[in-house]
N, C-alpha and C positions, 0 to 999 in steps of 0.2 A: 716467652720466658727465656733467658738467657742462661746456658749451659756452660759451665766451667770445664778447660783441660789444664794441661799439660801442669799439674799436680803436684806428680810424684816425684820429681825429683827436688822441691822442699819441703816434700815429707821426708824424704832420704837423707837430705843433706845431714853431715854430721854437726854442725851447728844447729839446727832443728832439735837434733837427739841429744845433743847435751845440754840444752834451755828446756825441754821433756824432763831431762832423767835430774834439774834442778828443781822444776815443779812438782816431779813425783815424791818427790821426799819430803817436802815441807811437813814441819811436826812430824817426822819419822826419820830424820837423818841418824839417830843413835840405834834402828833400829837392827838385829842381826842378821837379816837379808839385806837390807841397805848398805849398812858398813862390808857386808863380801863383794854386793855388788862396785862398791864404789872403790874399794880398798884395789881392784883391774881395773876402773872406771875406763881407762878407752880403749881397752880392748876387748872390754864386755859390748860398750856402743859399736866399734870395730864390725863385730861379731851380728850383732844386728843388724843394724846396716846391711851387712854380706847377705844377711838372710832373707831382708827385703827386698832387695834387690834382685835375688836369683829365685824369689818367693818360695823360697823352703820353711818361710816364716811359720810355725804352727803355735795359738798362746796355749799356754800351761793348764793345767789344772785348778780348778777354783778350790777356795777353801771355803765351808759354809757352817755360819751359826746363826742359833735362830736368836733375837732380842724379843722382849715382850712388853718393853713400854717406847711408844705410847700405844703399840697393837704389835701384837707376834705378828715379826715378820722372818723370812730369810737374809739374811747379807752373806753376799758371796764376795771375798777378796781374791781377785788374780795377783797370780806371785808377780813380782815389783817389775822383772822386765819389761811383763805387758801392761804394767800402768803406765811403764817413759812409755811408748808405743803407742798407748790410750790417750797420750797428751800429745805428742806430737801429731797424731793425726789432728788432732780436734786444733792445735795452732793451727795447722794449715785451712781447714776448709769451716771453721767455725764464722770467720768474716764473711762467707759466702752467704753462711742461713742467717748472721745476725743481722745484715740487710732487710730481710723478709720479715721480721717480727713485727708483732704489733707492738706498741709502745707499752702496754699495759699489760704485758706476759714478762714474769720476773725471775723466773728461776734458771737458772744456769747460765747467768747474763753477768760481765765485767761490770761492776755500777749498780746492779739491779740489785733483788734479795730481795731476803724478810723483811728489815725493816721501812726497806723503802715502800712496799708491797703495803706493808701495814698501815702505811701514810695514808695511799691511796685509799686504802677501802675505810680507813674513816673519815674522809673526806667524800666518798659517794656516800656511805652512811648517814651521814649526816645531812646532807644536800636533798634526801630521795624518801620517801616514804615505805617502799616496801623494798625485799632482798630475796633475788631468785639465788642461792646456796647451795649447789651442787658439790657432788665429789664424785670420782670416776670409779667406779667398780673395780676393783685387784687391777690397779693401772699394768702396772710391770710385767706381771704373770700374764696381760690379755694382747699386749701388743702385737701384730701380726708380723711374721716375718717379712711376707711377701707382700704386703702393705706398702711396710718402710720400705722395704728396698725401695719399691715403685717411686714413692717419693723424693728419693733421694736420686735419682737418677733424673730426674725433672731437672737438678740443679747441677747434676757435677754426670761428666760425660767422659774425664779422666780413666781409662780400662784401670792402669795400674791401683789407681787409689779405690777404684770401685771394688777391685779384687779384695785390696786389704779391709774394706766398710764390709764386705758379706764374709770375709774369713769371719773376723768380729763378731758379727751377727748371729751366722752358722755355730760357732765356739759357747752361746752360751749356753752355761750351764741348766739340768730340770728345774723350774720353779714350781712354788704351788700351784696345784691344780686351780684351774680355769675356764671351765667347759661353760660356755652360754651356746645357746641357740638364735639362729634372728633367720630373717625371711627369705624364705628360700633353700633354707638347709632342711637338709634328710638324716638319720639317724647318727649317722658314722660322720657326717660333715667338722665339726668339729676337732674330731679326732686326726682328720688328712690335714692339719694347719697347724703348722709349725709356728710358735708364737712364745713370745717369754724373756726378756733383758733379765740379768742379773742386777739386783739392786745393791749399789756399792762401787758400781763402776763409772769413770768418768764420762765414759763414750754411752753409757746406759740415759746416763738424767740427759746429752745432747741428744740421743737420738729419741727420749721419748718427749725431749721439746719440740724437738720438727716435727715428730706425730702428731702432735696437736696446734702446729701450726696454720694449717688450711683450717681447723676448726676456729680458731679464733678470727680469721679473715670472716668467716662467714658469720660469726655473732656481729661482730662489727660493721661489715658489708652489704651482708644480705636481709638479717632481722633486724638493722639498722637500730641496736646497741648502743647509747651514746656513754652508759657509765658500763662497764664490763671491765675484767679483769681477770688471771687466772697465774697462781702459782702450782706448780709441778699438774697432780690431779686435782687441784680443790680451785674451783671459778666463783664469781658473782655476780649476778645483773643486777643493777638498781634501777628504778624507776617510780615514779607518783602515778602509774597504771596498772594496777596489779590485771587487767583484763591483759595488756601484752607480754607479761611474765608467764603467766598461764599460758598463753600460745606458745612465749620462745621456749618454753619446758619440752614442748610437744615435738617442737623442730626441731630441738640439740637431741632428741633423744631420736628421731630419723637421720639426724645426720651422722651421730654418735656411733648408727648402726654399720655406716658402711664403712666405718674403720672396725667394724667387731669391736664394740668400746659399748657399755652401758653405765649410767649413772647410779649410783647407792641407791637401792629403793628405800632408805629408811636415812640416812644424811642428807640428802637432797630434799629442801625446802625450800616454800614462798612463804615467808611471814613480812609482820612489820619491823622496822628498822628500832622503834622506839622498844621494843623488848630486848634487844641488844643479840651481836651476832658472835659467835666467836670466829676466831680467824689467829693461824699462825704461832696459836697458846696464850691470846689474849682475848680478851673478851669486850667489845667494841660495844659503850654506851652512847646513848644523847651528850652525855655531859662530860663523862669522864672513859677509861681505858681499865679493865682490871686485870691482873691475872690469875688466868683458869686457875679453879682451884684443884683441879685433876694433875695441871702443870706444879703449882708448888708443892702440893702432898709427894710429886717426884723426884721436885728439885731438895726438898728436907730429907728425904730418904737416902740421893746422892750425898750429902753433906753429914749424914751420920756415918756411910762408909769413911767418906776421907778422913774423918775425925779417927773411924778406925783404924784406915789404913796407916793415918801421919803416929798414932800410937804405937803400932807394930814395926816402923819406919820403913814401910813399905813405899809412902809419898814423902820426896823431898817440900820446904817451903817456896821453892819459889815455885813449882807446881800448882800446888793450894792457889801461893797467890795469881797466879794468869788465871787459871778456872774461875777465882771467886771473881777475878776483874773482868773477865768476859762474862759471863752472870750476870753480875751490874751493870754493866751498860748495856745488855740487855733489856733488862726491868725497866730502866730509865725511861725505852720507847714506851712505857704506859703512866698511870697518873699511882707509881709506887715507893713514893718517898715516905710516909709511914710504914711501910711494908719494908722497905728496906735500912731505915732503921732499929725496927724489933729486930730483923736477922741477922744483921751485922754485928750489933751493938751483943748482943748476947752468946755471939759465936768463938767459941775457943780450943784449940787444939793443945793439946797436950802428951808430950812423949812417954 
């Protein structure tokens, strides 16, 4: 396997940091960290730069609030420096692991996504008779530190830039608790393993795709997978032999183990395809595509705030309108032209 160096200095480069600190802003350029940050723009990058360079670099403190749809989680934001910093590593060494992907892993991928993601698995759905439907137990909270590092040094052999991947690593913040046990541990085992990305961060959803990059080699490789797929934690097998889903269940959960990773004992299913799956906030038929009704009871509830917020004039119109336009062409990826004519046609704000 061929090992990447000499790194860091287009990580450092200040052309690097200022193509970062224009990515980190996207949708938050008006925001009041952004505008201080940028209002010195190069002598804030300056100042970074200096810092990575003589590695004084230390990231900030996270900020954390918990969300509760569509499941309480934590999101941790790092103050804005260390997002330009989060982005310029990932320019530099992200073409290294995007090589290595398997074609049918979608998430945190130029091109790739949801809805392409969604193509696909209604096209094995449809093609296959039954659907092995796993999801990965508290992905974020269980990742090992000492794990990834392992892996990630398999491809990049760069000191300097390795320093700055385990400052990163080391930096994040407690997440929820995530104590499992697997073979071979003793009572305290658990507790001696540092483990845990911050969800929210750019370098978090890259590094927990490399984490489960060896595993997808091995659905495809080795249990010899011909429909498989996997966005962030949530995978699928298809096949017309439920007798080899039943086995590959058995093998992703040995193999699952030796990254300390286990699948949902209650999301993870083998049923038939013809009852329909959901996937992505839609719910994947024979015939047709709907959407979850757990998703739009959330998206009406969204859309009664803006009604209140654009009342209080707390939201500008053209706000409303990008949301409601991203929304829509959303929907569109399912069979929801009825659907999106009740909601449109009937939607009205008033000051």
């Amino acid at each position: 396997m061929k090992r990447y160096g000499s790194l860091w200095p287009r990580v450092v480069d200040f052309s690097n940091l200022l193509a970062a600190s224009r990515q980190a802003q996207r949708g938050k350029r008006f925001r009041e960290n952004v505008l201080r940050f940028n209002y010195r723009l190069e002598q804030e990058l300056h100042r970074l730069q200096t810092e990575l360079q003589e590695k004084t670099y230390t990231p900030g403190t996270y900020k954390t609030f918990e969300i509760k749809e569509p499941k309480p989680r934590l999101i941790s934001a790092a103050p804005y420096r260390d997002r330009v910093v989060h982005h310029a590593l990932c320019n530099i060494i992200g073409s290294i692991f995007e090589n290595s992907y398997i074609h049918d892993s979608y998430a945190n991928r130029l091109g790739f996504g949801t809805h392409r993601a969604l193509r696909q698995f209604t096209r094995f759905s449809r093609s296959s008779k039954y659907v092995l439907q796993c999801d990965i137990k508290k992905n974020f909270p269980s990742i090992n530190h000492a794990i990834l590092k392992t892996l990630i040094r398999r491809k990049i052999k760069c000191q300097d830039t390795l320093w700055l991947i385990e400052t990163l690593i080391d930096s994040s913040n407690p997440q929820e608790s995530a104590i499992e046990y697997f073979p071979g541990d003793d009572l305290l085992t658990p507790l001696h393993h540092q483990q845990g990305l911050p969800i929210g961060n750019l370098t978090s959803q890259f590094f927990a795709n490399l984490y489960l990059n060896g595993f997808d080699h091995y659905v495809k490789e080795t249990l010899k997978a011909r429909k498989y797929l996997r966005y962030v934690d949530d995978f699928a097998l298809f096949s017309d032999d439920l007798a080899f889903l039943t086995d590959a269940r058995l093998a992703i959960e040995q193999y699952l183990a030796t990254l300390r990773l286990k699948i949902h004992p209650v999301k993870s299913q083998c049923f038939e395809t013809r009852l329909g799956a959901n996937f992505l906030g839609f719910r994947v038929l024979p015939t047709h595509i709907r959407v979850r009704a757990e998703n739009l009871r959330r998206a009406r509830r969204r859309l009664h705030r803006m009604q209140a917020q654009f009342a209080q004039r707390e939201l500008h119109a053209v706000q409303i309108q990008r949301s409601l336009q991203s929304w829509g062409a959303h929907l569109k990826h399912g069979d929801t032209w009825q659907l999106r004519q009740q909601i449109f046609s009937d939607l009205v704000f008033r000051c």
